[in-house]
Steps between C-alpha positions, in 0.01 A plus 500: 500500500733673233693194449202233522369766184788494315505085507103509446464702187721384266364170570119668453625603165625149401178325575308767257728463259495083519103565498478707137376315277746459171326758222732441238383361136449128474623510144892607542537255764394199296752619204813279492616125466267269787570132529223286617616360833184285594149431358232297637174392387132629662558210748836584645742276276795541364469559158853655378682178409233443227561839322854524538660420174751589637416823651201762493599877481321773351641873432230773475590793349409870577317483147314250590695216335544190587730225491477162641565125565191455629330260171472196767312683791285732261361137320496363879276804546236481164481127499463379843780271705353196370546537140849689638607125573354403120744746340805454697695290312476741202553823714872493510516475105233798426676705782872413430582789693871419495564630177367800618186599326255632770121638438379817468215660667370812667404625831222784615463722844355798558690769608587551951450225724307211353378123644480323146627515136491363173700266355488374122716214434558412094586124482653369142743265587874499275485638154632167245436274793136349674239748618233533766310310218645200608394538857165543399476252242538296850200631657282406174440859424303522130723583235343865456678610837885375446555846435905529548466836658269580826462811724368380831418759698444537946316793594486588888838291569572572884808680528688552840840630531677456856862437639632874420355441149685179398234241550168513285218250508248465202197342580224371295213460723132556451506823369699423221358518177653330168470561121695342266559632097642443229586826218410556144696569199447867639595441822116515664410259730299213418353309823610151539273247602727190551470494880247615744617804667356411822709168515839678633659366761541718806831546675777737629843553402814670648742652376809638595694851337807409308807738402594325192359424165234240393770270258735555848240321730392230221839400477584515837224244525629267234 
């Protein structure tokens, strides 16, 4: 009986242990360099190929910054796939990522465990060289919303992190809420009204932790 104890409860102890659920922050896991590794569409497809120009990384910073290649899928996102296929042969020229000038943005958690985030995305396109204007010249926008600088914002983005914490998958379902902006000469936001908010496309992306540096994995793409 001794011995069948002493081969029973360590094992006991191993299946609590495998059962506790992870209570560490959300936040400090998502921190670091991610490289999107798939991304499909609300039907299933394969959507990474399109948005891929010539790779999509983001690093999120523990002050909430962040830095991106991630133009291509964010406009995938606002304007639909359809229109996606519109802009395509101008997306490699407003995202010329190879010269290495990513976007900016921001992302928001609350604090312990959490299911969903925010993520603001600020799309510009190259500074001397062809904006997002020209992408939505395409889609016959009226002149009064080629603004050259746009904050589109994803409230409720479905976060899960998995794989000893170096797999995430965003996911912008039917809880996810958009606003998009543009600022002031004070920096106040001024709601922009070019797009329907309502009209993003839903899908899920995954991405995979990286140990080097955002220029590292862009040109490691190239």
């Amino acid at each position: 009986m001794k011995k069948i104890l002493i081969l029973i409860i360590p094992l006991f102890f191993v299946f609590i242990f495998s059962c506790v659920q992870d209570l560490s922050p959300t936040k400090p896991k998502m921190e670091g360099l991610w490289e999107v590794t798939a991304a499909y569409d609300a039907q299933g497809n394969n959507i990474l190929p399109q948005i891929s120009l010539p790779v999509v990384g983001f690093h999120l910073s523990s002050d909430n910054t962040v830095i991106s290649t991630a133009g291509p899928l964010i406009m995938y996102i606002v304007y639909g796939g359809s229109n996606y296929v519109t802009m395509a042969s101008k997306m490699d020229q407003v995202f010329n990522y190879a010269s290495l000038d990513f976007n900016g943005g921001e992302f928001f958690i609350g604090d312990g465990v959490q299911e969903r985030f925010t993520l603001e995305m600020k799309l510009e396109g190259l500074p001397g060289q062809k904006t997002i204007t020209t992408l939505l010249q395409m889609l016959n926008l009226q002149s009064q919303w080629l603004n050259t600088v746009i904050y589109h914002k994803f409230m409720d983005v479905k976060v899960d992190i998995s794989n000893n914490d170096n797999t995430m998958t965003w996911t912008w379902d039917n809880s996810t809420k958009a606003l998009y902006n543009t600022k002031d000469q004070y920096g106040n936001y001024i709601l922009w009204q070019g797009w329907p908010v309502t009209n993003f496309s839903k899908c899920t992306v995954v991405l995979t932790k990286r140990s080097n540096d955002l220029t590292t994995l862009v040109q490691s793409h190239i």
